[in-house]
N, C-alpha and C positions, 0 to 999 in steps of 0.2 A: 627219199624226200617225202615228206607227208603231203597228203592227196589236201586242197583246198577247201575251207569248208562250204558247204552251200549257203545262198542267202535266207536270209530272213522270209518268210512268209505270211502276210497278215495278222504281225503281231506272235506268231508262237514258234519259238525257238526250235529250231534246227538242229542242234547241238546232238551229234551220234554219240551218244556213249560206246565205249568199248565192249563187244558182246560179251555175255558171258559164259558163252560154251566156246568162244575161241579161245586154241591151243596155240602155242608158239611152236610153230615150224621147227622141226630140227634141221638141222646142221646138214647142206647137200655133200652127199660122199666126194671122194675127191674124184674129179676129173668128168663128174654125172650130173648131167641138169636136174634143176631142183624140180621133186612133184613137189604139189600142194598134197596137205594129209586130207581125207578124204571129212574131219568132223570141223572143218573151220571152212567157214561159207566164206563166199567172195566176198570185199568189200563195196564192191558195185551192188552186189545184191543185196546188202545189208541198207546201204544209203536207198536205194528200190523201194525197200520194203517199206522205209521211213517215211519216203516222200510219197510215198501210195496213202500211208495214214496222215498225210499233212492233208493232202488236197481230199481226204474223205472228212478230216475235220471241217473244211471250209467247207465243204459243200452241204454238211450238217448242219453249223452256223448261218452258211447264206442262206438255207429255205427254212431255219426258224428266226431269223429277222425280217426276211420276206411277209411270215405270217403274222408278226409281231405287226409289223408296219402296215398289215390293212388292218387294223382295228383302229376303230373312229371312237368309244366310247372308254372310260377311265376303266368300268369293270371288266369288258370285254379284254383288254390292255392288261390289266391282273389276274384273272384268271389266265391267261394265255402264257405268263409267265411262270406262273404255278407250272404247267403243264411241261413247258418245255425244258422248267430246269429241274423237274423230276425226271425227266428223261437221260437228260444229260447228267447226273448225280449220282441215276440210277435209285429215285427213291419212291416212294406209290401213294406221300399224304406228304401235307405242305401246306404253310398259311404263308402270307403276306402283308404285312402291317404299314399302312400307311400313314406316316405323320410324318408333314413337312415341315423342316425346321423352322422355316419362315413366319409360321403361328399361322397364316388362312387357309384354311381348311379345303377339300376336303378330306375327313380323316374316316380310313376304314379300315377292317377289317375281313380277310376272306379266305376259305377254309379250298383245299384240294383232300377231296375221301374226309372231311370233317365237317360235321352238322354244324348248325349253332350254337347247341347246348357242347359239344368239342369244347368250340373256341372260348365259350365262357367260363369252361372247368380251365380252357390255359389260361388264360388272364386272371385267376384265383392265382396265380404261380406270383409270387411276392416280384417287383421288378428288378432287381438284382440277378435273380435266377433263374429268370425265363433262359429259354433255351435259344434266343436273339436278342439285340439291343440296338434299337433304333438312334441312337446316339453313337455306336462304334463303329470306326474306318476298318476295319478287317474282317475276315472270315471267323468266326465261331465255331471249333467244335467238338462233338462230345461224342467220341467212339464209343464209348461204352458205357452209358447214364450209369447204373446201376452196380460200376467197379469203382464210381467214383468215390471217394469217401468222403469229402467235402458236400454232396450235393445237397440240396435245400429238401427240407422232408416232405413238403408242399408238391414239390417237381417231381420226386420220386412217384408220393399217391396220384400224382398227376396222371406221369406215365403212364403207372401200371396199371390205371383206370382205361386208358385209350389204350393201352397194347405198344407204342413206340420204345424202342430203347435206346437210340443214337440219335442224332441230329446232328447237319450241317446248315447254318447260317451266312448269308452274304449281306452286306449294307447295300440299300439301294440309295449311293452317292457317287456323284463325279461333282470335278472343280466347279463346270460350268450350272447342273442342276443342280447341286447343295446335296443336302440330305433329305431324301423323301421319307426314313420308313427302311424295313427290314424283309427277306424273304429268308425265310427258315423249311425246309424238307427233314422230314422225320423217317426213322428206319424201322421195322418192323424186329430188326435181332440188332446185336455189335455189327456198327459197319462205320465206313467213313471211305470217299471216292477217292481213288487216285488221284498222283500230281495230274495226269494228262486229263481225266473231267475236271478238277477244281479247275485247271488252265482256261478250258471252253465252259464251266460253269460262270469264273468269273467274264470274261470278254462277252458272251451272252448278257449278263444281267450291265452290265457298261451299260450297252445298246439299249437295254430295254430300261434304263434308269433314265434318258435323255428322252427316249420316247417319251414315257410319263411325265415327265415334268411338261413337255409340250400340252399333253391332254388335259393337266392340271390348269393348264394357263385357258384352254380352253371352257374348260368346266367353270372358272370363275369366272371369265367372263361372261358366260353362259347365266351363272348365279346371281351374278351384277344386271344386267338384263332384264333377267324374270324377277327381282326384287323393285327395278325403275318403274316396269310393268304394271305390277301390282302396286305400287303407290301410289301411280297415274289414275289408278281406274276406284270405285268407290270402296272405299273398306268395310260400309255397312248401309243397308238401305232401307231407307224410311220407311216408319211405322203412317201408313194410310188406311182411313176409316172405312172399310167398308172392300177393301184389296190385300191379298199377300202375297209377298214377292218373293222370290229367288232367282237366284243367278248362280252361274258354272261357267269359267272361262280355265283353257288349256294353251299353253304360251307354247307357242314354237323354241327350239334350241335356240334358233338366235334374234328371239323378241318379234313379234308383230304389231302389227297396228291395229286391230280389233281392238272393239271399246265396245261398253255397255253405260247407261245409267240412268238411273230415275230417282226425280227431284221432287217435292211438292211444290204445287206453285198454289196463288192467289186463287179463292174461292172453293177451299178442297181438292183441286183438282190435282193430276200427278200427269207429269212428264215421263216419257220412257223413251230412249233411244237406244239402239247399235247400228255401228257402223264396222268399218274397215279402211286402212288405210292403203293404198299400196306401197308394197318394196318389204323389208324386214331388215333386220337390226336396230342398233340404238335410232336410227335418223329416222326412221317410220317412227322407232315409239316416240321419241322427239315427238315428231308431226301427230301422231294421237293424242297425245297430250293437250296440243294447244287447240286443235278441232275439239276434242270433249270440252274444253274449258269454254268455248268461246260459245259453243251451241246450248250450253247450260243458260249466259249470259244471254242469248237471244230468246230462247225458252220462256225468262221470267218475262221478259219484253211483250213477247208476241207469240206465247206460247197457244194460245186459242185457234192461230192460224196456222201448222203446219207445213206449209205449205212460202209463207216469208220465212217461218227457222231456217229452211232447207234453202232457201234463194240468198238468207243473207251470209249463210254457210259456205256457198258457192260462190259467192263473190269475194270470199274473202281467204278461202282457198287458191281460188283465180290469181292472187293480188300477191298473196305471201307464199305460199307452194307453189310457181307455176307449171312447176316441172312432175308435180304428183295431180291423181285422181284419188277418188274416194267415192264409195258406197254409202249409204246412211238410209237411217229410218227413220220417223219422231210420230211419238205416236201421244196426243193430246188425251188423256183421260177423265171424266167425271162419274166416279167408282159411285156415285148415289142414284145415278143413273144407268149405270154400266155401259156408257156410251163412250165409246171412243172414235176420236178423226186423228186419221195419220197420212201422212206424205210418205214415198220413198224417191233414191236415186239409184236408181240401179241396184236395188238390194230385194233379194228373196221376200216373198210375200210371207206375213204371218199364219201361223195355224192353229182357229180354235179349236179347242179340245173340249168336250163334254160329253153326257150321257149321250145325248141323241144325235148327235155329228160328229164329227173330226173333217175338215173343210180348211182348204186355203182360204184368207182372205185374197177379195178381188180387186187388184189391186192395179193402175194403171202402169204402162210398158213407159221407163223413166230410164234417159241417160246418167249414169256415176256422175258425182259433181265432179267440176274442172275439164268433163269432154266437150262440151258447148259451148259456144261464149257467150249465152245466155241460158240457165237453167231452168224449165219450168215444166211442170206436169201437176195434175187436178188431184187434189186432196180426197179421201173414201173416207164414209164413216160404215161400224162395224156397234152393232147392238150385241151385247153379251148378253147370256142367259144365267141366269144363278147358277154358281156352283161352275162353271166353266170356264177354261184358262187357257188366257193367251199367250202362244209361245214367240216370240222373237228371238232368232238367230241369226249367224252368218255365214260367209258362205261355205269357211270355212270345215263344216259340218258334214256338206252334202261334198268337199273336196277331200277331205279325209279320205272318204268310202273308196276313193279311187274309181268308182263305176261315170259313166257319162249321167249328164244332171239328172235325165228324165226318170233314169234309173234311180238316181240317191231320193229325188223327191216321192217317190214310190217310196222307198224303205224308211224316211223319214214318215210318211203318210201312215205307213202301215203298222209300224213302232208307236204312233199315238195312236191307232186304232185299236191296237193291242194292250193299252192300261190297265193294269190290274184294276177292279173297283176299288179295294181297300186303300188305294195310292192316290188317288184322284183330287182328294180332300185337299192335299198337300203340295204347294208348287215345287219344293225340292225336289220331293218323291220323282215327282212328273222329272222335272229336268236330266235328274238321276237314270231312270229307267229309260228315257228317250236318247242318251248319251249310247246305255251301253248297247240298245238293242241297233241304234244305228252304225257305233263302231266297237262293234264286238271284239275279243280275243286279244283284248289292250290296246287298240288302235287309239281311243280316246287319251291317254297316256303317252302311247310312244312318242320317240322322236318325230315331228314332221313340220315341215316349211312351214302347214295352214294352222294358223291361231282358230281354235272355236270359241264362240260365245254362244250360251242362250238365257235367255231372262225370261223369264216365265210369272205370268201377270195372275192369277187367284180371284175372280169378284165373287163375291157374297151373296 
């Protein structure tokens, strides 16, 4: 009677084939127990040996989907798939093309062992001929490029420019994520993976095909976010007589509430504010939006006093947000005199910058609008000197550094003491080099909770 077959295991067939160094037994002499001959293994040890390499596939696959699944970021997420399904293929260079059928982007491309200028000699490859197609439901592949006698003559100089002669292609699609986009590994001689890697090649990239589409949904909305963001806040800023402006703001992954802006108002004079909102996502930047817009409308009102912008801000945060606070600063300027009065609420003191100082403005200890139920603290005015520039930021800034405040206002301190002369003329410059000196090594950049802003004021 034939022995039962074993079940299924996570997807990869079981199925023993018949070995093939087994001999058939001969015929036991008459009346003598049969031996077994001595070159035909047992059948338990053959099913043994199977099910030893069943449970070493799975445990391959569960600590490269393990690893797949901490990655939080879209390239992080492709490159890591590069990696482990050269592994699994057995191949040492590999690109991944990403274009989701969908049409919204984002769409990329990324090279394993290939530069950029690689990837741009493969996209020279006419698209019929590349050695993937981001439109096909199957595996692609080409053992032996260079025996081929159909191949494209583009793909040939291709190869033989980069050194690959084989390739195996997988589509990165299932039912539920659609079609992202292609992963292609390339061979360095004739090769092509067995059935049992294509088996774990494909079930691998399943998994990491589902992943991405996840991280794709995050990225856009991510993209959606920092597009709201940036529409919220000013897309250019006024040309004022006698002042030059710049600004730098960096949006957290998922939107903040920082704000910056400066308006002209009545009699030459120029409005400056930032703030912060708390919480993050769209409903902070919601809630920035309509704080910027409302403080602009009290500005032209009663911009002279700082000190009611900030009070009627507070009451009207009080009224319509009761459940958020906010930081803010407004800072009333007349650039012909380089005299400035500003209010804060709980927001970082400004820092002039010039030849002969670098100094915080002093600035009165003020609660965040909406912690009080009535908000008030005393207005400062600040005399500028020719040629020297006032930086407003938030808090952003000095939360990045990750160090406790006393510390961040030290390296901010010391970062504007530090201006090159040649930069100074220039409030970008200043904004630019205050950026990187206080968050070095792309921290300005990276992903992080805190939005920065800084606006940087130039008087004449």
């Amino acid at each position: 009677m034939n022995a039962p077959h074993p079940p299924k295991v996570a997807g990869i067939d079981p199925t023993v084939p018949t070995p093939a160094h087994t001999v058939a037994p001969a015929p036991p002499a008459s009346g003598a127990a049969a031996v077994p001959t001595p070159h035909a293994p047992a059948p338990g040890a053959v099913l043994q040996d199977r099910l030893a390499g069943w449970v070493s596939d799975l445990t391959t696959l569960h600590e490269l989907t393990e690893r797949l699944s901490r990655t939080h970021a879209l390239d992080h997420a492709l490159h890591e798939l590069l990696r482990a399904g050269a592994a699994l293929v057995g191949a040492r260079r590999g690109l991944v093309v990403l274009e989701p059928a969908d049409g919204p982007g984002p769409r990329t491309t990324l090279g394993l062992g290939l530069g950029r200028a690689d990837l741009g000699h493969i996209e020279t490859v006419p698209p019929g001929a590349l050695p993937y197609d981001t439109r096909a439901a199957a595996e692609i592949v080409h053992p032996d490029l260079f025996a081929e006698a159909g191949l494209d003559p583009r793909h040939r100089e291709v190869a033989a420019r980069l050194g690959y002669a084989a390739s195996y292609a997988l589509p990165l699609a299932t039912e539920t994520a659609g079609r992202l986009g292609a992963a292609v590994w390339l061979y360095d001689e004739p090769a092509e993976p067995d059935e049992r890697r294509r088996h774990l090649a494909g079930l691998y990239v399943r998994h990491a095909t589902e992943h991405l589409a996840r991280l794709l949904e995050v990225e856009r909305t991510r993209a959606c976010v920092a597009t709201l963001t940036e529409e919220l806040l000013p897309s250019r800023l006024p040309r004022v007589a006698g002042v030059q402006l710049a600004a730098r703001h960096r949006t957290g992954p998922r939107g903040g509430g920082d704000w910056y802006d400066a308006l002209p108002l009545p009699e030459a004079a120029l409005g400056l504010s930032v703030g912060s909102v708390t919480g993050s996502g769209p409903s902070a930047v919601a809630a920035m939006g309509r704080l910027r817009a409302s403080l602009r409308a009290y500005a032209v009102m009663e911009g002279e006093d700082p000190v009611a912008v900030l009070s009627d801000l507070e009451l009207l945060l009080r009224l319509t947000e009761p459940a958020r606070s906010a930081t803010a600063l407004f800072a009333y300027c007349e650039p012909a005199l380089r005299k400035i009065t500003l209010a804060g609420a709980g927001h970082s003191p400004p820092l002039l910058i010039g030849e002969r100082r670098t100094e915080f403005a002093e600035t009165s200890v003020s609660a965040p609008l909406g912690m009080l139920a009535c908000w008030e603290a005393p207005s400062v005015e600040i005399q500028a000197a020719a040629g020297e520039t006032v930086l407003l930021y938030t808090d952003g800034l000095l939360h990045r550094t990750g160090d406790p405040m006393d510390r961040a206002f030290a390296r901010l301190h010391a970062a504007a003491a530090g201006l090159p002369r040649a930069v100074r003329h220039d409030p970008g410059a200043v904004a630019d080099h205050v950026l990187r000196a206080v968050l070095p090594d792309g921290l300005d950049t990276a992903d992080s909770e805190e939005d920065v802003v800084l606006l940087a004021a130039r008087f004449d």
